[in-house]
N, C-alpha and C positions, 0 to 999 in steps of 0.2 A: 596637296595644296588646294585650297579653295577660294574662287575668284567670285567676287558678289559684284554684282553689274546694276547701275541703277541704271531704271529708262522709264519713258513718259509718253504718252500717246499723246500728239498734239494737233490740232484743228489748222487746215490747210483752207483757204479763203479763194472764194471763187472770183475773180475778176471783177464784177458784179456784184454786188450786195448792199443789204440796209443794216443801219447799227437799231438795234431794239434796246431805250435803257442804256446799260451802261456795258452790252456785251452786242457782238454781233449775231445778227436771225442766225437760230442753226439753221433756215434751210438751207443757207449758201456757206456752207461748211462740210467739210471730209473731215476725218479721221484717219492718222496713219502714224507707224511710231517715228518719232522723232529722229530725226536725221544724223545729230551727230553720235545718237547712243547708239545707230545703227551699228558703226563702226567701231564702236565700244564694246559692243555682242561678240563684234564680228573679230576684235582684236583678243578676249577672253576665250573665243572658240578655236581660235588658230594655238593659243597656248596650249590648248586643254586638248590638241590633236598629236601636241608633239609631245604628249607625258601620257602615260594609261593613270598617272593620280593626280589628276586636275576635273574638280569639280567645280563647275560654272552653276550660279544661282543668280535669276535675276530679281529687282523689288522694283516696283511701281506702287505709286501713290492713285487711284484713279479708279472711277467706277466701274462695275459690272461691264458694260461697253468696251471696254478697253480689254477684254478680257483676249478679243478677237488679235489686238494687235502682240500682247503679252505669248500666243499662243506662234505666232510666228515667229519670236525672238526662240522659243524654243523648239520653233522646226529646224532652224538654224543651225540649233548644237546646245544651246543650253538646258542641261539637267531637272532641273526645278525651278516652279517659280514663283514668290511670294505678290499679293495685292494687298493693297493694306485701303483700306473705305468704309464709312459707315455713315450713319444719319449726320453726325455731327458734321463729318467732314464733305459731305454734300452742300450742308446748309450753309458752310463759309463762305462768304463770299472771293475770297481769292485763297492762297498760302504762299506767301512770303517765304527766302530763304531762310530764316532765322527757324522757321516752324517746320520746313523739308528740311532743313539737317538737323534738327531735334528727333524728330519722327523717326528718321532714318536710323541715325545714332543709334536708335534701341535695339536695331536689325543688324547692325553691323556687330554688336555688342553681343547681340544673339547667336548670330551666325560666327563670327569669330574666324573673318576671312582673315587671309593672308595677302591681299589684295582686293581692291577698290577699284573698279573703276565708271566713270561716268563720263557724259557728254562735257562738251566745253561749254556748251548750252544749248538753250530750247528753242525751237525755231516758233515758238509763240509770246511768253515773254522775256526772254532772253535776257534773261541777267546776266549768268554765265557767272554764278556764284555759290552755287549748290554743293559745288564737290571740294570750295575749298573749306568751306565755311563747316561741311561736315568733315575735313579731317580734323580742324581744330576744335570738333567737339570731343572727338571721341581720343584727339591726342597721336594721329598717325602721322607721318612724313606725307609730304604731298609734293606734287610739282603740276602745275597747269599749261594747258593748251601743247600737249605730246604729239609728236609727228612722226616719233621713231621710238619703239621699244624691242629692247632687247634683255631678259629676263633669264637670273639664274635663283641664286639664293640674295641677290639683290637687282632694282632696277635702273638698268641702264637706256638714260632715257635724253631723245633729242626735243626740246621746245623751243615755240615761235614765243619772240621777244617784239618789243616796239622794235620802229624802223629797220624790219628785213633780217635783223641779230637773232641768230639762232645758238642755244642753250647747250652742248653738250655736260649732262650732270649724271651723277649718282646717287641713288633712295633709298637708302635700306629700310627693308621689309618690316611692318606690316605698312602700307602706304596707300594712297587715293591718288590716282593719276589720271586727268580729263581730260580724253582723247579729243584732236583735234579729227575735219574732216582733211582723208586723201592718206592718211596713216596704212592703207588698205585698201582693197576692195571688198564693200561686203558681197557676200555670196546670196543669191536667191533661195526660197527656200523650196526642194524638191518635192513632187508628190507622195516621196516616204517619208521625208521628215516632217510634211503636214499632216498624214495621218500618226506619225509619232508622236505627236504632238498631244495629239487628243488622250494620250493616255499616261502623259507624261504631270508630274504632281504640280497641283496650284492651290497653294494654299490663301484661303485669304481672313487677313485679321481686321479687326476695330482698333480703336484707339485704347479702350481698355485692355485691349488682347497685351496691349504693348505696355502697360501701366501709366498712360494718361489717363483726362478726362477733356471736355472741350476747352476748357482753361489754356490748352496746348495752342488752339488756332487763332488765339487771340492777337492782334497786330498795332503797333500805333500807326499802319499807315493804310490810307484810306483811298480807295480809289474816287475820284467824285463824276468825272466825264467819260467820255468815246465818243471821240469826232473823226473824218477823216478828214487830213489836213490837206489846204488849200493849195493844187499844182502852182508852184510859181516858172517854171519852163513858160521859154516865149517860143510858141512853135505854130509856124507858116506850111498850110496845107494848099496844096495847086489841086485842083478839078479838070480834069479835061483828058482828051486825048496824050498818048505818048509826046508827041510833033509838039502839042501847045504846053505842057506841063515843063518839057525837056528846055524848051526857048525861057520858058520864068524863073526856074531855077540858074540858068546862066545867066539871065538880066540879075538876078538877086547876086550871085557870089559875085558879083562883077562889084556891082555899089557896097558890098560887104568887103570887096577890095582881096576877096580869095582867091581870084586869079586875075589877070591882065585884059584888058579890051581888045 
């Protein structure tokens, strides 16, 4: 069996910061991978412990940079791992789902898993539409936002629904299934498997590698601003000692009528 895992290295914002343009300054930005692939790594590594033929491979879309977080998904337990970047795909201005599950498609087509899996979505811009959108290119069974998997020669699998309803359903294989977080705990990754890491395969392709050309990142949809939006919270800050701060806030719940006189 082989499990192809997408994930994404995405920028963590510091409390603080200024918007430059229509992105925020990198200096007040981290790098780390993405939160809910974590779990996605981490739910393909637990298969791939309990079979000796389960090959985990993961794909990112992302520069050179990314290479650092790509190399931790593979201290973790995953086998190999593809990057796919080039001029082109530097110089677009963002990529749209409709252009990550084209891209990908060609990797899934390649690789010719037997399973899919990805994040529910990106903790940057979180569409939370990448993995369905690429099982309907390439034609797989899918089920989103997974909380529970339990896998034979088909997947059985629990998903969060609107208001609290939870999915019990069955997938048969080959399928994309976007794990949610708390499916798991992901595992840290040990000082062996960071040095495994380093020697473990990262292949990385272009757009041609995959048989586009830039014609792929083209979008009709256009970003045009970055603002940060205006707190609307009405919030009452007291000064003072414990004795005189403690006395304002009971004058307040009082005339707020939150407790009695």
């Amino acid at each position: 069996m082989k499990i192809l895992v997408t994930v994404k290295e995405v920028a963590e914002v510091e409390d603080e910061f200024e918007i430059d343009g229509l992105d925020i300054d990198s200096r007040y930005l981290d790098y780390d991978l993405n939160e809910w692939d974590d779990y996605a790594v981490e739910e393909a590594v637990r298969i791939s412990e309990e079979s000796d033929d389960v090959e985990v491979v993961t794909v990112t879309i992302g520069p050179e940079r990314s290479e650092e977080t790509i190399r931790m998904a593979l201290a973790k337990g995953a086998d190999r791992a593809l990057r796919i970047w080039d001029d082109d795909v530097e110089a677009a201005e963002f990529l749209d789902v409709r252009t990550k599950a084209e891209i990908l498609s060609t990797v899934v087509e390649e690789e010719d898993p037997d399973l899919v899996l990805t994040g529910v979505q990106s903790g940057d811009d979180a569409y939370g539409g990448t993995g369905v959108a690429l099982a309907e290119r390439v034609g797989y069974e899918w089920a989103a936002v997974v909380n529970s998997l339990d896998l034979d020669e088909t997947a059985h699998v629990h998903r969060e629904l609107e208001g609290g309803i939870e999915e019990l359903t069955d997938v048969e294989l080959p399928a994309v299934l976007t794990i949610q977080t708390g499916i798991n705990e992901p595992r840290y990754a040990s000082l062996r498997g960071i040095r495994q890491a380093q020697r473990k395969e990262l292949d990385v392709k272009g757009l041609s590698d995959l048989g586009f050309d830039a014609g792929v990142l083209e979008t009709p949809v256009d970003r045009t601003s970055m603002y940060e939006p205006e707190s609307e919270s009405d919030a009452t800050i007291w000064e003072g000692s414990a004795d005189e701060t403690a006395n304002e806030l009971a004058t307040f719940l009082r005339e707020k009528g939150v407790v009695e006189g």
